[in-house]
C-alpha positions in Angstrom: -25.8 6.5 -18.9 -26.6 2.8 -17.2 -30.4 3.1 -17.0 -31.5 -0.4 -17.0 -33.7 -0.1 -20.1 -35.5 -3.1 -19.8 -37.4 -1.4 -16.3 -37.5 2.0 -17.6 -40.7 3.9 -18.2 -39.4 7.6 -18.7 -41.1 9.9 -21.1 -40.6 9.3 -24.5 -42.1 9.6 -28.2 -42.7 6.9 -30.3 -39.5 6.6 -32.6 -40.0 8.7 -35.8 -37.8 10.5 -37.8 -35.8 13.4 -36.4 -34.3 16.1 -37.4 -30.5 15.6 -36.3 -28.6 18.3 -38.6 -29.1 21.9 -36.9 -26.8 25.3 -37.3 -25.3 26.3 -34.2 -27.0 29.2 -34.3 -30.4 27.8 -34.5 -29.7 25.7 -31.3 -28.5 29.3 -29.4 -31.9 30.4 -30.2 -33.7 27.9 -28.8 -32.3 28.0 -25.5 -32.0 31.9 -25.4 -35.7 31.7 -25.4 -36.1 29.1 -22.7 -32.9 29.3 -20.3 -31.8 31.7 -17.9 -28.1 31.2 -18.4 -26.6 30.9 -21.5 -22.8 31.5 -22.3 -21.3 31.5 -26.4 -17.6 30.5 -26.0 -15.3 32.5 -28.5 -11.8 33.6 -29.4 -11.4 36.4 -31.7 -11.0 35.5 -35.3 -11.5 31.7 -34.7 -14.4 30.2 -35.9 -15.1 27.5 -33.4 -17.9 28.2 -30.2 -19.1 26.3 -27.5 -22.5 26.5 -25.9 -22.9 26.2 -22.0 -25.4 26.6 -19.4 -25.6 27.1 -16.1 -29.5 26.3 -16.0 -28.3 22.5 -16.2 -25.2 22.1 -14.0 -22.4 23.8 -15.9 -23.3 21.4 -19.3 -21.8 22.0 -22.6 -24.8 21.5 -24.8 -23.4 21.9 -27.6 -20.3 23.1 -30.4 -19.4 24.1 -33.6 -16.5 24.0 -35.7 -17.8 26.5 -38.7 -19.0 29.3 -36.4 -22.8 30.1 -36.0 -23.5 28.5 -38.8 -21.6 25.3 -39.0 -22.9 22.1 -37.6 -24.3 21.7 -34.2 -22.6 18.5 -32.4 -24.3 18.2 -29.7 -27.4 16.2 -29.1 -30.2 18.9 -27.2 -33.7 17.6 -26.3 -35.9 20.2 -27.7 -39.6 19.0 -26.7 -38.7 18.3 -22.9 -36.6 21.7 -22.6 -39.7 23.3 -24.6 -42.1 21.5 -22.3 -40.5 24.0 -19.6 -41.4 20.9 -16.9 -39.4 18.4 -14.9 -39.8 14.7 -15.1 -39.7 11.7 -12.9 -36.1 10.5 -12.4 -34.4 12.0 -14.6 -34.5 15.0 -17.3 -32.5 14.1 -20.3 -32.3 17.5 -21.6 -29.2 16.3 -23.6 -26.0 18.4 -24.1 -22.6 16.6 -25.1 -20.9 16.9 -22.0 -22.8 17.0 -18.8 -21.4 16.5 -14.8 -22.7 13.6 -13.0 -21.1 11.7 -10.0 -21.2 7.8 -9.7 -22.0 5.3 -8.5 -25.3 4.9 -10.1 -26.2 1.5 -8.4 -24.9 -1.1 -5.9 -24.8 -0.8 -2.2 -23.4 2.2 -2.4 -25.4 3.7 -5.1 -26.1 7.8 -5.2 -29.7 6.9 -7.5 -31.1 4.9 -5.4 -32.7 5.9 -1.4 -31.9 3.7 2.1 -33.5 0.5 2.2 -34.8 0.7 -1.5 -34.8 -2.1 -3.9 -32.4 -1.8 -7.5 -35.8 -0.8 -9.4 -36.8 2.0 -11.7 -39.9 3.1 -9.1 -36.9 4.1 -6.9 -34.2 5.3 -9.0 -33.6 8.9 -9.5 -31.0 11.1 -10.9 -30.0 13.6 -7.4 -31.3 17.3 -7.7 -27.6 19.0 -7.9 -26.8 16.9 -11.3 -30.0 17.1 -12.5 -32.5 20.1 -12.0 -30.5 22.5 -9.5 -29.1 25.3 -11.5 -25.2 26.4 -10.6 -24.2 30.3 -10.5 -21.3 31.7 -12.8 -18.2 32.2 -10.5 -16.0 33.8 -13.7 -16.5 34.5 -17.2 -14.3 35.4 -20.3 -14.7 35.2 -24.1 -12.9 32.1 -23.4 -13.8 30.7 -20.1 -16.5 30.1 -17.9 -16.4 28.7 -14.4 -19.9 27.7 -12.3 -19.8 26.4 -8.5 -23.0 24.4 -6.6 -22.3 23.5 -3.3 -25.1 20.6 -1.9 -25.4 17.3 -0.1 -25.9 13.4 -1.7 -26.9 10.6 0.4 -25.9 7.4 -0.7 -27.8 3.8 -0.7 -25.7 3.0 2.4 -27.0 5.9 4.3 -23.8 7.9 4.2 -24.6 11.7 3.2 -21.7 13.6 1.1 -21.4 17.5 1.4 -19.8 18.2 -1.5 -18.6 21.3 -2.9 -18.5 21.0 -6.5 -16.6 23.5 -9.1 -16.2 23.2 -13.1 -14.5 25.4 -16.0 -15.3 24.6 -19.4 -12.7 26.5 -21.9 -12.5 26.8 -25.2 -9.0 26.1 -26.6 -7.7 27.4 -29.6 -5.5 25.3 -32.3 -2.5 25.6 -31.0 -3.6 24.3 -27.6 -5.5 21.7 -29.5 -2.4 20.0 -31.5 -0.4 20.4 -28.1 -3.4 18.6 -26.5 -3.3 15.7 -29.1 0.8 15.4 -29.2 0.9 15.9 -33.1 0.3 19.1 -35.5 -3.2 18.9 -36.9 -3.4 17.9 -40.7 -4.4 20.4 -43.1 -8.0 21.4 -44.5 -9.6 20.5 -40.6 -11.7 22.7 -39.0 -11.7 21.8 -35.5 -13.3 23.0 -32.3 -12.0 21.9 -28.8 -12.7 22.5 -25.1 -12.0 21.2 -22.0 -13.5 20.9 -18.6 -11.9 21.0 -15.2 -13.9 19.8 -12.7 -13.5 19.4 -8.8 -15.2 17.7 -5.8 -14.8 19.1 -2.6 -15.5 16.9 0.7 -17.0 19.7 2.2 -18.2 17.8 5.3 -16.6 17.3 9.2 -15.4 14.0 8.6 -12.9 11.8 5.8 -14.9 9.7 3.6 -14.6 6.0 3.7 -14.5 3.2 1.5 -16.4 1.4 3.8 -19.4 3.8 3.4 -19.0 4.8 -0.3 -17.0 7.0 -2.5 -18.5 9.1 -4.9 -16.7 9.3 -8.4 -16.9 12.2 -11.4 -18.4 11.1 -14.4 -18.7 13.0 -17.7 -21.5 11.9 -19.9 -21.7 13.4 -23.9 -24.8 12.9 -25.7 -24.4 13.1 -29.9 -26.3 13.0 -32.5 -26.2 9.6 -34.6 -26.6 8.3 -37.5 -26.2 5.0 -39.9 -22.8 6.1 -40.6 -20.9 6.8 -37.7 -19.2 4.6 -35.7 -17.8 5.0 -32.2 -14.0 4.8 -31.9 -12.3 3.2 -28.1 -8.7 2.4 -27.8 -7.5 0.1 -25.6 -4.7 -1.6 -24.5 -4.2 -4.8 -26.3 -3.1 -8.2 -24.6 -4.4 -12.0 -23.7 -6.4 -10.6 -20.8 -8.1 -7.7 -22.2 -11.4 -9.2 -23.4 -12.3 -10.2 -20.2 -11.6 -6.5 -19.1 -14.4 -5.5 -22.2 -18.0 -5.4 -21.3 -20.4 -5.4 -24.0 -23.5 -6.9 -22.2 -25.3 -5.0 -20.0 -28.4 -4.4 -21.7 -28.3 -7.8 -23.7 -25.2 -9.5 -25.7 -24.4 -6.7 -28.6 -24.6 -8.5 -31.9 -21.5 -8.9 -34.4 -23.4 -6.3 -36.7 -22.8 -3.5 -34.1 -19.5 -4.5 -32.5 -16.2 -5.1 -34.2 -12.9 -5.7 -32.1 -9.2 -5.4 -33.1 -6.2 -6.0 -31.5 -6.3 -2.5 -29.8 -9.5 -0.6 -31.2 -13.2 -1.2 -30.9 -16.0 -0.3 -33.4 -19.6 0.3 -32.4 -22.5 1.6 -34.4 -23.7 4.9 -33.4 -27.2 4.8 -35.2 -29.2 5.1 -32.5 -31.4 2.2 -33.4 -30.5 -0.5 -31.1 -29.6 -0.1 -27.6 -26.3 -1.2 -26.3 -23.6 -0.6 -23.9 -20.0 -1.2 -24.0 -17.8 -0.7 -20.8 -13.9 -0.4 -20.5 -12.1 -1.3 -17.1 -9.2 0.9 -16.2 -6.7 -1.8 -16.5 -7.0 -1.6 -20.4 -8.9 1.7 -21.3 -6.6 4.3 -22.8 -7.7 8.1 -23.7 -8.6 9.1 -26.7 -12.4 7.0 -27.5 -14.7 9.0 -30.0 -16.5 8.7 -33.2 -16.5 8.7 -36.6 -19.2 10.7 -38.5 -19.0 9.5 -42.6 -22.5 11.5 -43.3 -21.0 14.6 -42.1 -17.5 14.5 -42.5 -16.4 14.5 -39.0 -14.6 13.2 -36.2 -14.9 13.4 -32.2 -12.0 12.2 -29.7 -12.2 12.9 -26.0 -8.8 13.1 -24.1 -9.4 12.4 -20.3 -7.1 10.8 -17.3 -6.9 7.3 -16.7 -5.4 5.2 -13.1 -5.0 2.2 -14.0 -4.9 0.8 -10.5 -7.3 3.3 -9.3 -10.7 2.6 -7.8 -13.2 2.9 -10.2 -16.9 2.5 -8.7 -19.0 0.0 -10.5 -22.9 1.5 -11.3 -24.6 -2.5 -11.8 -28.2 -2.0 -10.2 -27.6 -4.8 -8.1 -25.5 -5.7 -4.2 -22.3 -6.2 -6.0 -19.0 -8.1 -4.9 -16.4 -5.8 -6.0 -18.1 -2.6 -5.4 -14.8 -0.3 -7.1 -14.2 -2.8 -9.9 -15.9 -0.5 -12.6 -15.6 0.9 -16.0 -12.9 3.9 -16.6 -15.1 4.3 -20.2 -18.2 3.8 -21.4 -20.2 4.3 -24.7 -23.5 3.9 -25.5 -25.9 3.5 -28.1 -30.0 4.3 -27.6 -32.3 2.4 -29.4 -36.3 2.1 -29.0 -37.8 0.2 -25.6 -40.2 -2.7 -26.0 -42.9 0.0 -26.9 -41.3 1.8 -29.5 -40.6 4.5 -27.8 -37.4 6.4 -27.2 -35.8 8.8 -25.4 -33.1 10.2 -28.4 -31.8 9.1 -30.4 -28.4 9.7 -29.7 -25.4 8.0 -28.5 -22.8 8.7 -25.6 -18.9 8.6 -24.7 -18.7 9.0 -21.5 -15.3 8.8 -18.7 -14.7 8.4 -15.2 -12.3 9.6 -12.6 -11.1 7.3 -10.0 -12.8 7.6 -6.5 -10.9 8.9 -3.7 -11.3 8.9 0.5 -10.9 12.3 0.6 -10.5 14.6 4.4 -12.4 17.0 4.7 -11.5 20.0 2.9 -9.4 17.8 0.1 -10.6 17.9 -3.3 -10.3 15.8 -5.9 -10.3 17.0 -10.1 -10.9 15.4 -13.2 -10.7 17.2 -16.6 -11.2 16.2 -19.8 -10.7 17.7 -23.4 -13.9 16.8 -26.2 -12.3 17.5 -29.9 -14.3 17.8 -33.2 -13.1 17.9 -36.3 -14.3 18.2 -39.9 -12.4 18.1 -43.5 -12.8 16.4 -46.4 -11.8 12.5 -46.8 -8.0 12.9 -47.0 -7.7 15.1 -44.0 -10.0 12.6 -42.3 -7.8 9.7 -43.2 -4.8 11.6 -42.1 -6.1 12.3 -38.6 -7.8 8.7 -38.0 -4.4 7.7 -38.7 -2.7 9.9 -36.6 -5.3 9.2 -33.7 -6.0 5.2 -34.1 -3.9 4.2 -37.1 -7.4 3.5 -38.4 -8.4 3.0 -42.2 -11.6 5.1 -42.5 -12.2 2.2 -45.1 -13.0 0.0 -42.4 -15.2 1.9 -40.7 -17.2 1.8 -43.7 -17.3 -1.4 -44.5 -18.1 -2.1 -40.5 -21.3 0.1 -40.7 -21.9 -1.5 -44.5 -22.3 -5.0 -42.7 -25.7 -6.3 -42.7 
């Protein structure tokens, strides 16, 4: 998400405690009772499930590893899906891995109207990511597949029609250890899905960089807390931290952000906001988190061009309008009134944007992975995955 938080006045709650920890099943409930659509991924004698909805674009709201009643991953907005109302610019109904499209801002921003200034008044989040509710093409135990077809116009003036399909399936652990390149340790419990999404140009003429290029961006909302830590590889060399954003809502202090050679640590609290971005050049698959209260870890596998186009989101007439970030995370925090909109924290990844003809598509898929085991089988996938000490995660979130 790149809301600029210091202009934002969305609905919120003043930031008191929250419950964070939820059984799976509990969070099935809750939207059974308030959604239209709502699809339990499962394989037969596995205990992993993934929740999606059609209601909110396709979005995986949530998973579990431990079956209905193992731990909920997912970050879901309970009072604003309870409210049963929309709100202004955006409804954060949470979910930890939801379609958008990008850009968010510049000239050729899809948030922002013609002849608008780069200010909250006029941003909003367009109807097909955001309230317009997708029909189920397909559906197995497995595998579910939505389609929306609609139209975006951008801050240029250009208006997309765009045909837009995704397929979230549930993989099972043998897809999952093929997926990671290495045979999962034993004593995890796992859960893993993966998305395949497509844009169509669905208009009479080719798109243009000239006039925009739209982008697909995956956004996952989790639930934090004072000992996780998100995880982001990158590719290590004399150039790369100037290829490592870690500003855009304020300078993130030492306390929240440690850098290695190759690996990034950022506290996932959700207490102070922050946002770190990764440019394509450098980013490398595999970013996630680390979860010390729980006993869990998250990776996300997803594509990466490293001399693509990526489309850069800054609310503001930019120079290098496809000079953006392949990865992003993301911590919430309160605003200058103590309110909030979480807490949570986000991984989120990009495609590459592409001048597509009409009738050309272009798809992006990732894979979101969670795991949970005790400390050695922890330490044996964090090594597998980041050649990570778990140790130092801890004493990173220790620091004071």
């Amino acid at each position: 998400m790149f809301i600029n938080r210091r202009d934002r006045r969305l609905p919120a709650r003043p930031g008191a405690a929250i419950r964070q920890t939820r059984q799976l099943r509990e969070d099935v409930a809750f939207l059974q009772q308030h959604l239209r659509n709502v699809v339990v991924l499962q394989l037969p004698g596995d205990s992993s499930r993934v929740l999606v909805t059609g209601d909110y674009q396709a979005r995986v709201m949530t998973s579990s590893a431990s079956g209905d009643t193992g731990n909920s991953f997912g970050w879901i907005n309970y009072d604003l899906i309870a409210s049963g109302k929309f709100t202004p610019h955006i409804n954060a109904f949470g979910g930890e891995e939801r379609f958008w499209m990008g850009p968010e801002g510049g000239q050729y921003a899809l948030f922002f109207p013609p002849g608008k200034p780069y200010a909250f008044d006029h941003w909003q989040t367009p109807g097909m990511i955001d309230t317009a509710h997708w029909e189920v093409k397909s559906q197995s135990p497995a595998e579910v597949s939505y389609a929306f077809a609609g139209s975006i116009q951008n801050h240029a003036g250009y208006t997309f029609h765009l045909g837009v399909e995704r397929t979230v399936r549930l993989l099972d652990r043998k897809a999952t250890g093929e997926r990671l390149g290495f045979a999962l340790p034993e004593g995890l419990r796992s859960v893993a899905y993966e998305t395949d999404n497509s844009i169509t140009n669905a208009g009479d003429s080719a798109w243009q960089e000239s006039t925009g290029l739209p982008s697909i961006w995956l956004l996952g909302m989790f639930k934090p807390s004072g000992q996780t830590a998100v995880v982001t590889p990158f590719v290590a060399g004399k150039e790369a931290r100037s290829q490592i954003t870690d500003d855009y809502f304020g300078k993130i202090p030492a306390r929240n952000l440690q850098i290695h050679d190759s690996l990034l640590l950022f506290r996932a609290d959700g207490k102070a906001r922050g946002k770190l971005g990764i440019a394509p050049g450098i980013a490398k698959a595999g970013a996630g988190s680390i979860d010390l209260a729980n006993g869990s870890i998250t990776v996300l596998l997803y594509d990466i061009a490293p001399a693509g186009k990526y489309v850069n989101s800054k609310w503001e007439d930019q120079k290098e309008t496809y000079k953006g970030d392949a990865v992003n995370c993301y911590n919430d925090g309160p605003l200058e009134d103590g309110t909030q909109m979480g807490p949570f924290y986000e991984v989120e990844s990009s495609s590459d944007a592409v001048a597509l003809k009409p009738g050309e598509s272009r798809r992006y898929r990732q894979t979101t992975m969670h795991f949970e085991g005790d400390a050695a089988a922890l330490q044996a996938l964090a090594t597998q995955l980041w050649q990570l000490p778990v140790d130092t995660v801890r004493q990173f979130l220790q620091q004071k």
